[in-house]
Steps between C-alpha positions, in 0.01 A plus 500: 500500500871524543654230668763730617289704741381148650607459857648116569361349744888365562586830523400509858709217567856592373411849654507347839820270417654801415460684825601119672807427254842574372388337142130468322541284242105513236517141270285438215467461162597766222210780428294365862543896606849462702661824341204725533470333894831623518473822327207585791727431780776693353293796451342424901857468632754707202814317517635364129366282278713316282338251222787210364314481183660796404831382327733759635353452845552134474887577366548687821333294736709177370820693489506646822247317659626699877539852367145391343323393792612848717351747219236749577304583786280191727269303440704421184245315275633246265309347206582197306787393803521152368659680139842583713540176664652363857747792503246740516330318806824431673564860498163623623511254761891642653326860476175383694732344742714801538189716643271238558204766514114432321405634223800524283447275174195415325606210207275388225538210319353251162655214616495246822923650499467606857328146568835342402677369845793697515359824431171436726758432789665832389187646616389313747394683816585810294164512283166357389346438221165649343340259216349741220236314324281600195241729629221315674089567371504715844752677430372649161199610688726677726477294774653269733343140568513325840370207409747255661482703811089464532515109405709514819432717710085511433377231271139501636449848330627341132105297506343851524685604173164660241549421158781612265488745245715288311358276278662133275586768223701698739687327665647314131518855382770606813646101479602632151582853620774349734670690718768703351401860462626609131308194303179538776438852379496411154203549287545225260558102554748554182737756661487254857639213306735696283644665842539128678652355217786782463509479889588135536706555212722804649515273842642152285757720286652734857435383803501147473762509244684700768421274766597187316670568126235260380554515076110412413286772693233363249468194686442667841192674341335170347537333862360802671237440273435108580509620849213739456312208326549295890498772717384353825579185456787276662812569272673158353811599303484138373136631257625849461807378338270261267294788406750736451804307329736621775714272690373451873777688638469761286121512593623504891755803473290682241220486771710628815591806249116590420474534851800681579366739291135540670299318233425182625457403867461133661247421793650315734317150634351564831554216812509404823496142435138465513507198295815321361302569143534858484646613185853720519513646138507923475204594253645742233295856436593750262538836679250682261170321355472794267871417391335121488238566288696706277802204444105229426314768316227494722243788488210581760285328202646208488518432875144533484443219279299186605840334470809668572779268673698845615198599680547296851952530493470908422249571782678307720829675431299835449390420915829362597700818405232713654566335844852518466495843405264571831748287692807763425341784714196336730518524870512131496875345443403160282567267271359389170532126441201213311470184634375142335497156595584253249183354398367747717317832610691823446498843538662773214607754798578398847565840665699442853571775768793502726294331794413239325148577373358422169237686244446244200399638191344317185487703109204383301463627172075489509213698627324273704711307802313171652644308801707249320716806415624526873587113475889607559466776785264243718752254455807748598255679778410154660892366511616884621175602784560768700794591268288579142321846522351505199424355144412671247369412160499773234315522224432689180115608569332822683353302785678634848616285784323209586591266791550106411523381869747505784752783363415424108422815324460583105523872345581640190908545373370879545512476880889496467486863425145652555577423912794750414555819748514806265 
C-alpha cells in the first residue's frame, strides 16, 4: 500500500474551505501527509506549488516576501509557510485583500506559526484552518469514520454493533503502528524506531531551533520522552522538572514548543460548574502512540504482558487522538475535553457539541467491561440529564455493543473505525 494514493478524509474538508475562502491554511505535524494533501489539490486545481524547504525558495520568499507571494498562477500552494516568517503572511494577507475572491492560497504549515495572535488576526475572516493529523486506522482502510456523528446523531444503533474482527493483539499491534504513514508501512519494529528517533531528532535540531534558538536540542528529545512515559495524565512541570533535571521554566516553554510543533497536545478540563470540585488541569497526549511507544520501547509483546504500566496511558491516548482526528471532518462541530472531580468520578473524553449536548466516553485497556467501569459516565449522565447522549466505554475485546442502562453502552476501540462510510 502506498500511502500516497490514500484519500484524507480531511481532504474533503479543506476542499470545501477552499471553494468558501480567500486562504486554507492544513496544520500538523511534519511527515502527517500535508505535502502530498497538497500535492492532490494542486494537481485537482493546477495553480503553483511552491515548497519553503527548498533553500533557494526560502531565499526568495524572505527577500521579497511581495514579489513572492504574486508568483505563478492561483491557487498558489505554499509548503512549510512558517520557514519565511510574518513577512510572508503580511504580504499574502494585502494580496487577499486586494481581490478578496475564494480560492486563492492554500498554506501549509509544521508549526502552531499561524496560531500566533498577530498573524491569526492577519487572517482572520480571510481563512480557515484544516488540522492534518497522522492518518487515522480508517483511513488506512480507505475509509472515512463517522463515529462522532452516530454517537450523536443515532446512539441507539451503537448497542446493535456484532463483534469486531479486531482482536487484544490488534489493536497493540496498530497502538504501535501509530499513525504516521512512512513508519506504519514498515515491515520491521527496527526500521519504525530508527525512523522516530531521526524524526524527533531532525524536528529538535530545525524547527524548534528555528522557532526558539534553543542551544541543547538534546534536552527537548529526553522530555518528549518523559512525556511519552505520562501521556494522559495531568501535566505538573513541578515532577517533570524533578525527573528530567530541567529547571521548571524550562520544562514550561520547552512544552508550549512540542506543541507548536504538532507533537504533543493538552485536553482541556471540561465544566460547567457542576461541583466546585471539578478539576481544571489540561491532560497532556502525545500526538502519535506509535511515536510513544517508539521514545518507551514498547512492542505489541510487551503491551501484552500480564503487567505492562504503558498499557492503560497508550490506549487511552491511542482513543483520544482517534476522536480528535474524527472531530476535524465529522458533521458534528465539537469539542474534546476529560473531566474529574477531585477525589472524584471522571471521565478521559468529554465530547461537547455546539448545543450543548454531551457523549462521554471511557478507554479501558481489558477485554471484559463490568458495571463499575461506567462509575464516571453515571455520575456525569445523572448531574447533566437530558443534556448527556451517550457514554461509552471501550474496550480491548471482540464482544460488540452491549447496553449498561439508561444511555450506557460498551463496544470495542474497533467501532471508531469499522462504523466508517467507505
Amino acid at each position: 500500500m502506498d500511502h500516497t494514493s490514500l484519500t484524507r478524509a480531511c481532504s474533503v474538508v479543506a476542499e470545501e474551505y477552499l471553494s468558501t475562502f480567500r486562504v486554507v491554511t492544513l496544520n500538523g505535524p511534519r511527515q502527517a501527509g500535508k505535502t502530498t494533501l497538497l500535492r492532490q489539490m494542486q494537481h485537482e486545481h493546477c495553480g503553483t506549488l511552491l515548497n519553503l524547504d527548498d533553500e533557494q525558495l526560502l531565499q526568495a520568499a524572505v527577500g521579497d516576501p511581495l514579489a513572492f507571494a504574486t508568483s505563478g498562477g492561483e491557487p498558489r500552494f505554499i509548503d512549510e509557510v512558517q520557514r519565511a516568517g510574518d513577512p510572508l503572511v503580511r504580504a499574502i494577507e494585502a494580496e487577499v485583500d486586494a481581490t478578496p475572491s475564494p480560492g486563492r492560497y492554500v498554506l501549509a504549515g509544521s508549526t502552531r506559526f499561524l496560531a500566533t495572535p498577530s498573524l491569526s488576526e492577519s487572517l482572520a475572516g480571510r481563512g480557515a484552518v484544516v488540522d492534518v493529523w497522522p492518518f487515522s486506522q480508517g483511513e488506512f482502510e480507505g475509509s472515512f469514520e463517522n463515529f462522532v456523528d452516530i454517537a450523536f446523531d443515532d446512539p441507539d444503533s451503537l448497542k446493535s454493533l456484532p463483534p469486531s474482527a479486531v482482536d487484544r493483539a490488534g489493536y497493540f499491534t496498530r497502538l504501535c503502528r501509530g499513525g504516521f504513514p512512512e513508519p506504519a508501512l514498515m515491515k520491521t519494529a527496527r526500521a519504525r524506531r530508527a525512523w522516530f528517533r531521526s524524526y524527533v531528532r531532525a524536528i529538535a535540531e530545525r524547527d524548534i531551533r528555528e522557532m526558539s534558538r534553543i542551544n541543547e536540542p538534546s534536552a527537548i528529545t529526553s522530555l518528549l520522552a518523559h512525556l511519552a512515559s505520562t501521556t494522559a495524565q495531568e501535566h505538573n512541570s513541578a515532577n517533570t522538572s524533578n525527573k528530567t533535571g530541567l529547571h521548571r521554566t524550562t520544562v514550561n516553554r520547552y512544552v508550549e514548543l512540542l506543541e507548536a510543533v504538532f507533537l504533543v497536545h493538552r485536553l482541556p478540563a471540561w465544566s460547567r460548574n457542576l461541583t466546585a470540585r471539578v478539576v481544571k488541569h489540561p491532560r497532556l497526549h502525545l500526538t502519535d502512540t506509535g511515536l510513544a511507544a517508539s521514545l518507551l520501547g514498547i512492542s505489541p509483546e510487551s503491551l501484552a504482558k500480564p503487567v505492562a504500566p504503558a498499557r492503560g496511558p497508550l490506549v487511552e491516548t491511542f482513543i483520544v487522538n482517534e476522536l480528535a482526528k474524527h472531530a476535524t471532518w465529522s458533521e458534528t462541530a465539537v469539542r474534546l475535553h476529560h473531566w474529574r472531580v477531585s477525589g472524584g468520578a471522571e471521565v478521559d473524553v468529554v465530547l461537547e457539541r455546539d448545543d450543548g449536548q454531551v457523549v462521554g466516553i471511557e478507554a479501558k485497556a481489558k477485554d471484559t467491561v463490568t458495571a463499575e467501569d461506567f462509575r464516571g459516565l453515571t455520575t456525569l449522565r445523572d448531574l447533566l440529564g437530558d443534556q448527556f447522549t451517550l457514554g461509552v466505554v471501550f474496550h480491548t475485546g471482540r464482544q460488540g455493543g452491549i447496553g449498561f442502562g439508561d444511555r450506557l453502552v460498551s463496544l470495542p476501540i474497533a467501532a471508531l473505525w469499522e462504523t466508517a462510510r467507505r
